[in-house]
KEZAMAR-222777 format. One record per atom (N, C-alpha, C, O): residue in one letter; x, y, z; atom name; residue number from 1. Coordinates in steps of 0.02 Angstrom, whole numbers. Example, Ala and Ser with C-alpha at 12.3 -4.5 7.8 and 13.67 -1.06 7.14 Angstrom:
# KEZAMAR-222777
(atom A, (660, -284, 390), N, 1) (atom A, (615, -225, 390), CA, 1) (atom A, (660, -165, 390), C, 1) (atom A, (712, -166, 423), O, 1) (atom S, (642, -112, 354), N, 2) (atom S, (684, -53, 357), CA, 2) (atom S, (645, 2, 394), C, 2) (atom S, (670, 57, 402), O, 2) 
END
This chain:
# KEZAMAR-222777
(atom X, (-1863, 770, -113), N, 1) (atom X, (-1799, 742, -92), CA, 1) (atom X, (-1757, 722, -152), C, 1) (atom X, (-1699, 741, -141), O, 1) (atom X, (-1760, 699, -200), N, 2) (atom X, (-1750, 661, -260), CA, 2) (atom X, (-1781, 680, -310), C, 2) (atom X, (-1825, 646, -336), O, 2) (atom X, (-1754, 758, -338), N, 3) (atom X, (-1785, 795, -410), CA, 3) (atom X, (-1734, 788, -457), C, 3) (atom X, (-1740, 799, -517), O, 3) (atom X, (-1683, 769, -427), N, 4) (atom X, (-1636, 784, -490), CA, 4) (atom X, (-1628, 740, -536), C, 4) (atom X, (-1662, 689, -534), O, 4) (atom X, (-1574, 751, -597), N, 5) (atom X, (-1601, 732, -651), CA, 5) (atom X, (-1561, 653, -653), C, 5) (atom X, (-1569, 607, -693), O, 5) (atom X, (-1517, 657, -595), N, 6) (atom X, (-1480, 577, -612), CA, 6) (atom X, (-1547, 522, -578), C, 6) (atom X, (-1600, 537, -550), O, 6) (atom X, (-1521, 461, -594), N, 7) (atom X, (-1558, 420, -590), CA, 7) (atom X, (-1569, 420, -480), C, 7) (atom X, (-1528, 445, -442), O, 7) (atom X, (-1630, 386, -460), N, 8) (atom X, (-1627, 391, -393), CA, 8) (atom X, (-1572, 344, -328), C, 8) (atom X, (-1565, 346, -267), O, 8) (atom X, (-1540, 302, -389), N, 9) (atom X, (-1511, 251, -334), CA, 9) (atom X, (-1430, 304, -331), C, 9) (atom X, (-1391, 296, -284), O, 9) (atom X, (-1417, 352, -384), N, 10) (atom X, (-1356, 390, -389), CA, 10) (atom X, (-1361, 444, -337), C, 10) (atom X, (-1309, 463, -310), O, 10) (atom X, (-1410, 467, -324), N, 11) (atom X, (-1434, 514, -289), CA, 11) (atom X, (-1408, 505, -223), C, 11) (atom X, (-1366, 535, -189), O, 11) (atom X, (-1454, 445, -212), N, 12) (atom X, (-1447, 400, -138), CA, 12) (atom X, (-1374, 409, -123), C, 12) (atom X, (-1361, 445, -74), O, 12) (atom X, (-1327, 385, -154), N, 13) (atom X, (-1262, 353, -162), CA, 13) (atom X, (-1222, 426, -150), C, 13) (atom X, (-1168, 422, -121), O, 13) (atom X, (-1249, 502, -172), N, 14) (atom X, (-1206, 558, -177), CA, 14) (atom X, (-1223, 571, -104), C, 14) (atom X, (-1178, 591, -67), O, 14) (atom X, (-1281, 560, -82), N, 15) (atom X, (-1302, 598, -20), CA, 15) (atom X, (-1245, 541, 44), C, 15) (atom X, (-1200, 559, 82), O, 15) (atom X, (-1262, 500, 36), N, 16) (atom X, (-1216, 457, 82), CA, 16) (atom X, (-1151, 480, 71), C, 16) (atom X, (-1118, 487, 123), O, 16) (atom X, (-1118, 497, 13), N, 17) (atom X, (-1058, 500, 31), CA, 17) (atom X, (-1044, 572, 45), C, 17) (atom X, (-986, 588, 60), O, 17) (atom X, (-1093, 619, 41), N, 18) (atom X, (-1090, 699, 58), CA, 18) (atom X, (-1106, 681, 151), C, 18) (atom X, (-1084, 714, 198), O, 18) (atom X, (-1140, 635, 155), N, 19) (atom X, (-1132, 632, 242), CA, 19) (atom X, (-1075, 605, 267), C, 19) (atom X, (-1069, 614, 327), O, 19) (atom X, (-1027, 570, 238), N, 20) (atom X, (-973, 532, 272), CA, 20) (atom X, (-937, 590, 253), C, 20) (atom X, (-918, 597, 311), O, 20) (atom X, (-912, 635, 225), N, 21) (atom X, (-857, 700, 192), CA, 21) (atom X, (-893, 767, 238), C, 21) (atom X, (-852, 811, 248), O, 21) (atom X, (-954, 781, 264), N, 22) (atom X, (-962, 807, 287), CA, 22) (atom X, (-966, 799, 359), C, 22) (atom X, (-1000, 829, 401), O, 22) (atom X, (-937, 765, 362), N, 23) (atom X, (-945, 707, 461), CA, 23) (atom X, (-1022, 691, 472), C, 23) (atom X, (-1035, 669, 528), O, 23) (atom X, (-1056, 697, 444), N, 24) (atom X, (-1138, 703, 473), CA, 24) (atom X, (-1114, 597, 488), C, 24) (atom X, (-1108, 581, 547), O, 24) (atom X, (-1106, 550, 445), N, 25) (atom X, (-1103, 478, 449), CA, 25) (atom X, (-1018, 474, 468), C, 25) (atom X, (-978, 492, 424), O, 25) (atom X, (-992, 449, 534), N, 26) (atom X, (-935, 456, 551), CA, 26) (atom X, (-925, 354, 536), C, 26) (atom X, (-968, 310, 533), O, 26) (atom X, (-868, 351, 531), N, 27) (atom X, (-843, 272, 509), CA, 27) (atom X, (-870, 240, 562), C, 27) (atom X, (-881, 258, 620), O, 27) (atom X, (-878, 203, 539), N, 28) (atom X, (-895, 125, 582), CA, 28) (atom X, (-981, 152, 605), C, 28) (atom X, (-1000, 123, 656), O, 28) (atom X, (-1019, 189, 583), N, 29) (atom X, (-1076, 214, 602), CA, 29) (atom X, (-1110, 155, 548), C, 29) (atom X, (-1086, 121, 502), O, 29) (atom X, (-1190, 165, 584), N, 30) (atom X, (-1215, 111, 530), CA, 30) (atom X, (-1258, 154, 513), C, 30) (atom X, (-1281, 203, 543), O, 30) (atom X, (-1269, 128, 456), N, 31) (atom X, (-1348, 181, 395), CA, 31) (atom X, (-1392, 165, 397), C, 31) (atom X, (-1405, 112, 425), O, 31) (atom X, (-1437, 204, 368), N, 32) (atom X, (-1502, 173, 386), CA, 32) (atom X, (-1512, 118, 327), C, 32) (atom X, (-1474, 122, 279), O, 32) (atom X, (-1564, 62, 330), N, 33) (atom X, (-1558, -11, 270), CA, 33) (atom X, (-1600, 23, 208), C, 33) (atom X, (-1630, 76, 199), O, 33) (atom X, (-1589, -27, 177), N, 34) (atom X, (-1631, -4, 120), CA, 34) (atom X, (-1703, -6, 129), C, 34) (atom X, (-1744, 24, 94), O, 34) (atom X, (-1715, -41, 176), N, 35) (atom X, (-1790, -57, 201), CA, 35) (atom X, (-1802, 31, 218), C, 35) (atom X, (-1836, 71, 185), O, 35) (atom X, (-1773, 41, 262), N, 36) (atom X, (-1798, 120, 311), CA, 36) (atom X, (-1774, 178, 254), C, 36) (atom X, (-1793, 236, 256), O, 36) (atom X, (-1742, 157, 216), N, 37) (atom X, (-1729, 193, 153), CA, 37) (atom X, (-1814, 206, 117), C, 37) (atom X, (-1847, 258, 119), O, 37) (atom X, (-1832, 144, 88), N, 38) (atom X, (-1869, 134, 50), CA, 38) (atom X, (-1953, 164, 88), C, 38) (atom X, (-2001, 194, 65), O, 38) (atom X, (-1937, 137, 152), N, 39) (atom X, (-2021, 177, 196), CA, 39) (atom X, (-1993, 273, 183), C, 39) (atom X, (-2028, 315, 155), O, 39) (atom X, (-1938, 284, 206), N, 40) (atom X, (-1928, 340, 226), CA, 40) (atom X, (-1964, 414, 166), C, 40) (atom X, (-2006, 459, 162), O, 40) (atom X, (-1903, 376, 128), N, 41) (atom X, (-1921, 433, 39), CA, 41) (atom X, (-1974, 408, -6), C, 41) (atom X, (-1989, 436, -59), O, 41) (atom X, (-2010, 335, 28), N, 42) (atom X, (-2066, 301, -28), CA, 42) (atom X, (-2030, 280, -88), C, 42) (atom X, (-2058, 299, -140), O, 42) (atom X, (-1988, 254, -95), N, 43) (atom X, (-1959, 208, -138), CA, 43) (atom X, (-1950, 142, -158), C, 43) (atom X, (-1945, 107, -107), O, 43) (atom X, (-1946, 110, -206), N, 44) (atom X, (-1930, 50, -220), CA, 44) (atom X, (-1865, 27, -153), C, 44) (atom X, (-1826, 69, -129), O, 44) (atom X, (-1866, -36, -136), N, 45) (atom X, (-1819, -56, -83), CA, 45) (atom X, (-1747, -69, -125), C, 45) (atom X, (-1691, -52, -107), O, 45) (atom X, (-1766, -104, -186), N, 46) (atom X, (-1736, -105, -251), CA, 46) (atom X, (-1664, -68, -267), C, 46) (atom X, (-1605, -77, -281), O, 46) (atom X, (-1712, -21, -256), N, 47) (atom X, (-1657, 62, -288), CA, 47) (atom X, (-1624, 82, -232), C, 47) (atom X, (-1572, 111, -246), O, 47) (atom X, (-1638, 75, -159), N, 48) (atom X, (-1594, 106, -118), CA, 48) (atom X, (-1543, 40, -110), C, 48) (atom X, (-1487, 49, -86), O, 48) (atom X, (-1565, -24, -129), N, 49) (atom X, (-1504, -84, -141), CA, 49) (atom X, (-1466, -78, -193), C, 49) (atom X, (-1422, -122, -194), O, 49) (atom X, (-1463, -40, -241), N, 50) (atom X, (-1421, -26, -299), CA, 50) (atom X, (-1380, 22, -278), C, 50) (atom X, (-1319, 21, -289), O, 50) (atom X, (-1415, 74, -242), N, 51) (atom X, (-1346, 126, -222), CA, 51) (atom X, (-1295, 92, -166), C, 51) (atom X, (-1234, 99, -174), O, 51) (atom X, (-1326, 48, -98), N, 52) (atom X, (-1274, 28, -57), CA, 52) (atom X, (-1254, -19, -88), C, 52) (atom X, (-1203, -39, -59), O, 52) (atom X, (-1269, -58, -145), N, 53) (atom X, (-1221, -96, -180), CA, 53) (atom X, (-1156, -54, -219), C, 53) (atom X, (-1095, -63, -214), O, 53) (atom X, (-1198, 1, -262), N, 54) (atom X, (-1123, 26, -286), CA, 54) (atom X, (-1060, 54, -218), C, 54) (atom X, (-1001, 40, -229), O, 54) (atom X, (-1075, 82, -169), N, 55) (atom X, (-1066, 113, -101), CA, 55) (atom X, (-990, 50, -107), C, 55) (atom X, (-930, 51, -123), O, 55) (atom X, (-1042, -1, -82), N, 56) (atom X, (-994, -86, -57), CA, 56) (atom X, (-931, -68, -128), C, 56) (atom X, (-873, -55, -111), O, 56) (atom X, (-947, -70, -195), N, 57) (atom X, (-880, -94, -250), CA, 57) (atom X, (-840, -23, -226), C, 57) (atom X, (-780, -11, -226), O, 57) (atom X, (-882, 8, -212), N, 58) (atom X, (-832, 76, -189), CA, 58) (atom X, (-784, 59, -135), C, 58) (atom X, (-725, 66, -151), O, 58) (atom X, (-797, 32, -60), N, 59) (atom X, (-745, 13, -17), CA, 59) (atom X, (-788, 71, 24), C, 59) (atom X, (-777, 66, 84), O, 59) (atom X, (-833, 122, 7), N, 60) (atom X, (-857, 161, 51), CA, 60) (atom X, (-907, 122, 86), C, 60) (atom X, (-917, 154, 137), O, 60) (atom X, (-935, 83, 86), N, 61) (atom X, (-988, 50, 155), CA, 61) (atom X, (-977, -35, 155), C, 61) (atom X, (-960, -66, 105), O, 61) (atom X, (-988, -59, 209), N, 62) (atom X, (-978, -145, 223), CA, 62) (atom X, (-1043, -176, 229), C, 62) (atom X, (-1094, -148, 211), O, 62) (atom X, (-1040, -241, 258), N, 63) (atom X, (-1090, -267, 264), CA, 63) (atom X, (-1091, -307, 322), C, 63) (atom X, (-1067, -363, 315), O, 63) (atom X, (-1115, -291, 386), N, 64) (atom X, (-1116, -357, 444), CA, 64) (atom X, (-1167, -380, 422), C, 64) (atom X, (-1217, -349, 403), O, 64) (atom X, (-1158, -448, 423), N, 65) (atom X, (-1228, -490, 410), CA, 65) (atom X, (-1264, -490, 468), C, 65) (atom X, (-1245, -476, 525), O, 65) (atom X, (-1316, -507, 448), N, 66) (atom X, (-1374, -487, 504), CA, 66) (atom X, (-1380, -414, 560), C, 66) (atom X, (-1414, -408, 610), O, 66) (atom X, (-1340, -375, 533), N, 67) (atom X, (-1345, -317, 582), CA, 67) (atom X, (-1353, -242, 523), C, 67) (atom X, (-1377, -190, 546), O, 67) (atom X, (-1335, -243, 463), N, 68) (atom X, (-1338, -187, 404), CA, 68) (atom X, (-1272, -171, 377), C, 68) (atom X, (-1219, -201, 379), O, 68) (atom X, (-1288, -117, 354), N, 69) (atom X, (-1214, -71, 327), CA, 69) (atom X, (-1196, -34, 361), C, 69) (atom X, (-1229, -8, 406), O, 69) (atom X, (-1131, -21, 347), N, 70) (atom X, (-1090, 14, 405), CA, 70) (atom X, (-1027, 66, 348), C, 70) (atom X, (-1002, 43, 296), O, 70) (atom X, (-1016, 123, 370), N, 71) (atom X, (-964, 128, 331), CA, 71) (atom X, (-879, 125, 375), C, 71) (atom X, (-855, 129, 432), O, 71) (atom X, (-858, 117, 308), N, 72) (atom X, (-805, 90, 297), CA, 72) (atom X, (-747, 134, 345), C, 72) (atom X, (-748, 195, 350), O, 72) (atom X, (-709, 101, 371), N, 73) (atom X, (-654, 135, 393), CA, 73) (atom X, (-611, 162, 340), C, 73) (atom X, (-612, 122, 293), O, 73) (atom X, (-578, 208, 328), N, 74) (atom X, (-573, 246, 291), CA, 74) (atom X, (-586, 291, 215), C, 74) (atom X, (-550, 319, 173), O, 74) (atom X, (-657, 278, 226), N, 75) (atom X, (-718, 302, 188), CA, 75) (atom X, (-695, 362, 163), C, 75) (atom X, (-672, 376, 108), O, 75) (atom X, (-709, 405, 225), N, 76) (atom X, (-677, 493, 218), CA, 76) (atom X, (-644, 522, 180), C, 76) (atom X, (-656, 570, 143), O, 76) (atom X, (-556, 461, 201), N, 77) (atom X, (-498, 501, 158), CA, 77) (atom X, (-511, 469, 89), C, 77) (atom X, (-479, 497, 45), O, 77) (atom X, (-548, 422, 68), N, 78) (atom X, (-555, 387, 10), CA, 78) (atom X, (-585, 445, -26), C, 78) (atom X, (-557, 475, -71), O, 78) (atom X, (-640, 457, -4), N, 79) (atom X, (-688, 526, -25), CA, 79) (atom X, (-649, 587, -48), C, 79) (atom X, (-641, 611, -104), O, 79) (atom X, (-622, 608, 22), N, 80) (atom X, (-570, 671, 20), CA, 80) (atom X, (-532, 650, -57), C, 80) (atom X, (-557, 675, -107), O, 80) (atom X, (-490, 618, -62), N, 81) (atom X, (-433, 612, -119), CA, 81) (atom X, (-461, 608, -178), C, 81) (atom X, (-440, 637, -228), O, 81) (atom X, (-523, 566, -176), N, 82) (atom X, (-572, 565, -251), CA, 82) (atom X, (-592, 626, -259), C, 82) (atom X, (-566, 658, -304), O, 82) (atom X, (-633, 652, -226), N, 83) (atom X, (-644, 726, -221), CA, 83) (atom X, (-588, 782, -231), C, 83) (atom X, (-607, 826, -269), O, 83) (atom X, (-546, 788, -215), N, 84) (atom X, (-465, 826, -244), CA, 84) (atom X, (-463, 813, -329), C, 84) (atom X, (-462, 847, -381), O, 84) (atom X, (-463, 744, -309), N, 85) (atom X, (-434, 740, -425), CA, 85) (atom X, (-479, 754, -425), C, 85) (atom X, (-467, 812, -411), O, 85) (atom X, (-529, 753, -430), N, 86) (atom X, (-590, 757, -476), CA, 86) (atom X, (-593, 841, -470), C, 86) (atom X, (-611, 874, -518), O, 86) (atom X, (-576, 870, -410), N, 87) (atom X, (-570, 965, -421), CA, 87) (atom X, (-527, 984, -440), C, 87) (atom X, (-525, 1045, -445), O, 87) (atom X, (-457, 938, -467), N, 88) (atom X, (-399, 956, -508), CA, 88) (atom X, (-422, 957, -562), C, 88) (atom X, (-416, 1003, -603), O, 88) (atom X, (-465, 885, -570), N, 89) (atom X, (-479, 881, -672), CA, 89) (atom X, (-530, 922, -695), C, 89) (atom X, (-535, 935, -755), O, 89) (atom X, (-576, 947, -641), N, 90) (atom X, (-650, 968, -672), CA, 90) (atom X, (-641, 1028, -660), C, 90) (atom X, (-679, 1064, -692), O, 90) (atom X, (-593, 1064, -615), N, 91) (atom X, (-591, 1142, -606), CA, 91) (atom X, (-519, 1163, -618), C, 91) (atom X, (-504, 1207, -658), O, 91) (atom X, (-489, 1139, -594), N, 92) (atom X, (-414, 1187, -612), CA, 92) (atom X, (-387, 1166, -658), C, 92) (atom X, (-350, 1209, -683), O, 92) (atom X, (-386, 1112, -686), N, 93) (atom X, (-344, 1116, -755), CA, 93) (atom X, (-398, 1160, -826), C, 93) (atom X, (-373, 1183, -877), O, 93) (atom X, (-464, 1164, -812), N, 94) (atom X, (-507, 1209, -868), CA, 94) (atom X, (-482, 1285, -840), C, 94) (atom X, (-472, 1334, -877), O, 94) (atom X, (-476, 1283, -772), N, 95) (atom X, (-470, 1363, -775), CA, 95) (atom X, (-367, 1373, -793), C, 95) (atom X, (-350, 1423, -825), O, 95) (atom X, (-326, 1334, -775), N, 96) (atom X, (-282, 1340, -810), CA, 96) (atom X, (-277, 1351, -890), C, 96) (atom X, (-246, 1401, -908), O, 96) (atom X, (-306, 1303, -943), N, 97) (atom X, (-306, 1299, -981), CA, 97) (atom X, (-357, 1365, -1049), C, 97) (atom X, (-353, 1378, -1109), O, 97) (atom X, (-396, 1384, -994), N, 98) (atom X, (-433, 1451, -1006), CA, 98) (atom X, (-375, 1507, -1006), C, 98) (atom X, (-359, 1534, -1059), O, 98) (atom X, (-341, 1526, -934), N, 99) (atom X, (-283, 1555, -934), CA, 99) (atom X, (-235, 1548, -990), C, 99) (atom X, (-208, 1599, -1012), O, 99) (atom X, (-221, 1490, -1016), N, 100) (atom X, (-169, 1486, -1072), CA, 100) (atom X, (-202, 1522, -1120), C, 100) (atom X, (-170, 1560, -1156), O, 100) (atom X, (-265, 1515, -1128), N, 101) (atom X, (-277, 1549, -1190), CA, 101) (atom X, (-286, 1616, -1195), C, 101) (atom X, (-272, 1646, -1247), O, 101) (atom X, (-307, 1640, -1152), N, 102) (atom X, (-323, 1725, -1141), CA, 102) (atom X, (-252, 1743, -1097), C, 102) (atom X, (-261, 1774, -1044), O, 102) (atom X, (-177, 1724, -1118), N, 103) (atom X, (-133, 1754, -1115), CA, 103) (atom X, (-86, 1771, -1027), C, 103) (atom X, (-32, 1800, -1017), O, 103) (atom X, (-136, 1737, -975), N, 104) (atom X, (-144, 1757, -893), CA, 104) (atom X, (-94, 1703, -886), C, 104) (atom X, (-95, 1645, -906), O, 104) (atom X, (-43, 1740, -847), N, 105) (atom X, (2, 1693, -826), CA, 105) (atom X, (-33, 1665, -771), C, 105) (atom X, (-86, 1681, -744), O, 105) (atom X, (34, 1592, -754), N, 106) (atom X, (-27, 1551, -701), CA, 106) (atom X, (8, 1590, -628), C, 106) (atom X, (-15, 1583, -571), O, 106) (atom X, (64, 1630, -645), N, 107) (atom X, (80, 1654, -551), CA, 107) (atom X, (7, 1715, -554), C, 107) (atom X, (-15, 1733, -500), O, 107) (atom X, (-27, 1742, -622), N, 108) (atom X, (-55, 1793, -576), CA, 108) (atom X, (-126, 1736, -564), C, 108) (atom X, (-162, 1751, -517), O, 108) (atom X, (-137, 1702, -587), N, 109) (atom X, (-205, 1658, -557), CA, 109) (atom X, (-183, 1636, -490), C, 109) (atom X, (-217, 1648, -440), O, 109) (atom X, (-119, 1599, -486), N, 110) (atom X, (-123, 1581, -433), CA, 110) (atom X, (-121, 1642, -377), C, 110) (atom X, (-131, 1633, -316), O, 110) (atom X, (-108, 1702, -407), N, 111) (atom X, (-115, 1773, -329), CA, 111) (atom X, (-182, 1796, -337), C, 111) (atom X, (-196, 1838, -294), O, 111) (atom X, (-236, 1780, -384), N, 112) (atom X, (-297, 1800, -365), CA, 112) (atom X, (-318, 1748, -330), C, 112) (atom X, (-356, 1765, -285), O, 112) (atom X, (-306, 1677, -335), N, 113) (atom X, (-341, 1643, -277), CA, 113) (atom X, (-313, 1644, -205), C, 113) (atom X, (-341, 1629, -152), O, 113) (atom X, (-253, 1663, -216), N, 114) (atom X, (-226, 1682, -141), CA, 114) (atom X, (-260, 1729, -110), C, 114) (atom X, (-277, 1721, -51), O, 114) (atom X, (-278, 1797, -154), N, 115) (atom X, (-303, 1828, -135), CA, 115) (atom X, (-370, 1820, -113), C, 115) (atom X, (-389, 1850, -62), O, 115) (atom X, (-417, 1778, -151), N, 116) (atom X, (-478, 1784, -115), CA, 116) (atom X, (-471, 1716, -82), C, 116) (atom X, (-520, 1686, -103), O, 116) (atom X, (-446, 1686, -52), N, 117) (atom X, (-429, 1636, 9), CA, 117) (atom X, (-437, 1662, 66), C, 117) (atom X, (-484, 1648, 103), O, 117) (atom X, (-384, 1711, 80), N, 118) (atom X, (-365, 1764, 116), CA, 118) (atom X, (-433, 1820, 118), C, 118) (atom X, (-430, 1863, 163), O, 118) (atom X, (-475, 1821, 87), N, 119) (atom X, (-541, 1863, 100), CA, 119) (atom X, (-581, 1822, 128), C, 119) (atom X, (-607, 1840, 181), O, 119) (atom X, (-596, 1758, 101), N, 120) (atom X, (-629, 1722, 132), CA, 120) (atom X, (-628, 1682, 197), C, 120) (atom X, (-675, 1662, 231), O, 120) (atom X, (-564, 1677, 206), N, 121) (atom X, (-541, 1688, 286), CA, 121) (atom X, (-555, 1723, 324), C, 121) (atom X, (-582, 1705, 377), O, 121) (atom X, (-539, 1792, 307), N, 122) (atom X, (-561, 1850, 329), CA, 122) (atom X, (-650, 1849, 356), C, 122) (atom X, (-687, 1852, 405), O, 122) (atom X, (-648, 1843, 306), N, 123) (atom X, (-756, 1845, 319), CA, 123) (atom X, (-759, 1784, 363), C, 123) (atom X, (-804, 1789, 405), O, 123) (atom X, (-732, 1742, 365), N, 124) (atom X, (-750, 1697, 409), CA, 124) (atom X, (-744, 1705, 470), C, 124) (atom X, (-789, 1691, 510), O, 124) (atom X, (-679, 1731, 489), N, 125) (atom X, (-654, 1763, 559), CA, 125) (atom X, (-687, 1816, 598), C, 125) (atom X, (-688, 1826, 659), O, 125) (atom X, (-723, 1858, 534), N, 126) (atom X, (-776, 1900, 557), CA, 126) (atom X, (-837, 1876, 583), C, 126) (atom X, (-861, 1892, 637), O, 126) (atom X, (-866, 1825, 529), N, 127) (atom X, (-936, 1787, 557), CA, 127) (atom X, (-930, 1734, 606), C, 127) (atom X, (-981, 1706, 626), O, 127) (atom X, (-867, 1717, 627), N, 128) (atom X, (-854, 1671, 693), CA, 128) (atom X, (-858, 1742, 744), C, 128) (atom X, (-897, 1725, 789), O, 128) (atom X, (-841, 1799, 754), N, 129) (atom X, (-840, 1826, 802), CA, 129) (atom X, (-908, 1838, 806), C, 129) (atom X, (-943, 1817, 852), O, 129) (atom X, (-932, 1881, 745), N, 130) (atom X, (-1007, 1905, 754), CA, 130) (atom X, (-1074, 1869, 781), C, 130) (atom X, (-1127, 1893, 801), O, 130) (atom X, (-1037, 1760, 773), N, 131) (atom X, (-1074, 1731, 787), CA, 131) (atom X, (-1076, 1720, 873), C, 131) (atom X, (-1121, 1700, 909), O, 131) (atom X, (-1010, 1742, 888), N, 132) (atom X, (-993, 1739, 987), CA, 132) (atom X, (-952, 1678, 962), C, 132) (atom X, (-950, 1638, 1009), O, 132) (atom X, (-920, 1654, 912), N, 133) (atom X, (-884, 1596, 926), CA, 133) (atom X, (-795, 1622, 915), C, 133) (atom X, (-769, 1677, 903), O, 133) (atom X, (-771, 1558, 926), N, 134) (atom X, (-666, 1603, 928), CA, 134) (atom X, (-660, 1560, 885), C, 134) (atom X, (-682, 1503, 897), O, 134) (atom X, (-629, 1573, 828), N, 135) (atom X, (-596, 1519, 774), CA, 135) (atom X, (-533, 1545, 797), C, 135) (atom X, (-480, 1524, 774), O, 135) 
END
């Protein structure tokens, strides 16, 4: 469950917020405690209290007393928008700035990602039918 190389309470903390961005944890849902944390993956109780602590300075999870954590009403779009800059700063301004250097203007980058948008749509529309579903 927990191979990777960041520390385990960061881990904890990515997976929670990959469930609230992926709807799997919808707002106002409650999580599981650090207790059922700590039986679940065999962990220190410790470490799964360090990640819903960082969670809380985030504004992504609350605290009812005596009942657990809960996340936050507008968790999601908090996520969503952090998640945007952070794919502005960490991906498109390097592949812009790659472009500056090897001479690629940015209208033709921006028509190869149009273009494979538009493929990947495509394939999608295909594997919704092939699946029996109607997008």
């Amino acid at each position: 469950m927990f191979d990777g190389r960041d520390p385990i309470y960061l881990q904890i903390a990515d997976q929670i917020r990959s469930s609230i961005l992926d709807g799997t944890l919808q707002e106002e849902e409650q999580v599981m405690s650090t207790t059922q944390y700590a039986t679940t993956y065999r962990i220190n109780p410790a470490t799964a209290a360090k990640a819903f602590a960082e969670l809380v300075d985030e504004g992504v999870l609350y605290k009812r007393r005596g009942v657990g954590m809960f996340v936050a009403t507008g968790a999601r779009s908090a996520l969503q928008a952090d998640g945007r800059e952070r794919f502005f700063a960490e991906v498109v301004d390097p592949v812009v700035d790659q472009a500056h250097v090897l001479g690629i203007e940015v209208a033709d980058v921006v028509k190869r990602i149009e273009d494979r948008a538009t493929r990947l749509g495509s394939e999608g529309e295909t594997r919704g039918v092939a699946q029996g579903g109607a997008r």
